[in-house]
C-alpha positions, 0 to 999 in steps of 0.5 A: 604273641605267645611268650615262651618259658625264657620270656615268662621266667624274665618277665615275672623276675621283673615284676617280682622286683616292681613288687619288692621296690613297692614293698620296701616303700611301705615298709619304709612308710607305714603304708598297708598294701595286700596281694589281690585278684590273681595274685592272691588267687595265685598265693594261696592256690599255687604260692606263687603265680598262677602258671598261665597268669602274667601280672602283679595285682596288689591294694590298698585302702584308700589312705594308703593308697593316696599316702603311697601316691603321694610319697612313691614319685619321690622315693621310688628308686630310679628305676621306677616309674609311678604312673596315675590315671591321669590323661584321656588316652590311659582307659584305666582308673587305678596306678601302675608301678612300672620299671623303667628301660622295659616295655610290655605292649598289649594289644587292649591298649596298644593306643593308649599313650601313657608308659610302656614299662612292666608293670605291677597294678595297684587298686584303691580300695574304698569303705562304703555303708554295709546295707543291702540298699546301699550295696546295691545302689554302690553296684549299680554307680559302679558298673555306670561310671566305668562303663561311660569312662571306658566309652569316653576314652576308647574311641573305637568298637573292635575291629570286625564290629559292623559299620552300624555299631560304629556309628552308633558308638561314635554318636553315643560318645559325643556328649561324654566328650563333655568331660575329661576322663579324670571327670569321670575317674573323680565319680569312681572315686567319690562312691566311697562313704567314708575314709575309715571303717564304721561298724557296720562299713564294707570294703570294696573296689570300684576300679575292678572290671567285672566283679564287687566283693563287698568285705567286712572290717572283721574280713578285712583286718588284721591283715595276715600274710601268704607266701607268693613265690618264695616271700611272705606278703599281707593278705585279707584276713579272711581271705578265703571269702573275698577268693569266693567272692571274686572266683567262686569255686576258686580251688577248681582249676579251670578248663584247660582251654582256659588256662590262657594269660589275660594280655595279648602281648604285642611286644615285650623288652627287657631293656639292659636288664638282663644283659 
């Protein structure tokens, strides 16, 4: 399902709300967050979303980020939702804020069964050891812990997968099945060093899918601010490195055949919202 202008415009007013809901909560708390991925992509190249991009990533370090998880259920306003990882039938392993009354069904997690709801994604950030060994040996927990999670909870191969890839697929997960998901969301988490920076410390996500920026604490703070479509919102200090990190050349516009959203949207609601 291609979204047309009228539908991409709404469904960007509804995440631009989600995203204000969560500011205020921060605000309101104490709690840092700062755009991330395309977001921060999309504030610092276009000041705004990326024109195909149709989501809201932002972060938090891990304080914040348990802070928020604690604090948000209660103070969110009524039309919010905050929904956890929890659950063998939800693959990813960070939260969402989702607005309640909506739905945004991707085709990547049609069988999933958590929330429905727009959404914005909000990815704990965690200190680890800056030295090259421990980098590495981070990267490497990393890519096997999210890989034998997402085997855990996705039961299936594509579709158009041969029947020997199948079988060979089903065989593999049985003994993941041992462990729940959370088990395997635990290890993710577990790989930080520590809960506060030391000298020699770097930043990073293991909840990403395919990339491992690695940010000293001097990248990292003082955060700064970016405008995203019309309001002012913190950002890494050095911002330009974790872009280059994550994108590479992130001033060059891709090829034109890739400038594609990243959802395969199987069905999307507004609810009451606009009526």
């Amino acid at each position: 399902m291609i979204l047309n202008q009228s539908q991409t415009e709404r469904l960007i007013t509804v995440e631009l709300d989600i995203l204000d809901e969560i500011s205020r909560v921060c605000r309101e708390n104490n709690i840092d967050f700062f755009l991330d991925s395309g977001t921060l992509l999309g504030a610092e190249r276009h000041h705004g979303f990326i024109p195909w991009d149709d989501d809201i990533d932002i972060g938090m370090i891990r304080p914040d980020y348990e802070k928020f998880l604690r604090l948000a259920p209660e103070l969110l306003g009524r039309d919010y939702s905050l929904e956890t990882p929890q659950g063998d039938d939800i693959r990813y392993s960070f939260c969402k804020v989702r607005r309640r009354g909506t739905t945004f069904i991707e085709n990547a997690t049609l069988n999933d069964r958590g929330d429905d709801g727009i959404w914005v994604d909000i990815f704990p950030f965690d200190w680890i050891d800056g030295t090259a060994d421990n980098i590495d040996r981070k990267k490497a927990e990393w890519r096997k812990w999210h890989r034998l999670m997402l085997l855990r909870v996705v039961p299936r191969t594509r579709h158009d997968a041969s029947l020997v890839k199948k079988a060979v697929r089903s065989i593999v997960r049985l003994p993941l099945m041992i462990h729940d998901k959370n088990w395997y969301c635990r290890k993710l988490d577990g790989l930080a060093d520590s809960q506060d920076p030391r000298e020699d410390s770097v930043l990073t996500c293991f909840h990403y899918y395919s990339s491992f920026p690695t940010l000293s604490v001097e990248d990292v703070l003082p955060l700064e601010t970016a405008e995203f479509e019309g309001e002012e919102y913190p950002v890494f200090h050095n911002w330009e490195k974790y872009l280059t990190q994550v994108y590479g050349d992130w001033r060059q516009l891709p090829p034109e055949d890739e400038r594609v959203p990243h959802h395969d949207v199987i069905k999307l609601d507004f609810g009451e919202i606009f009526e």
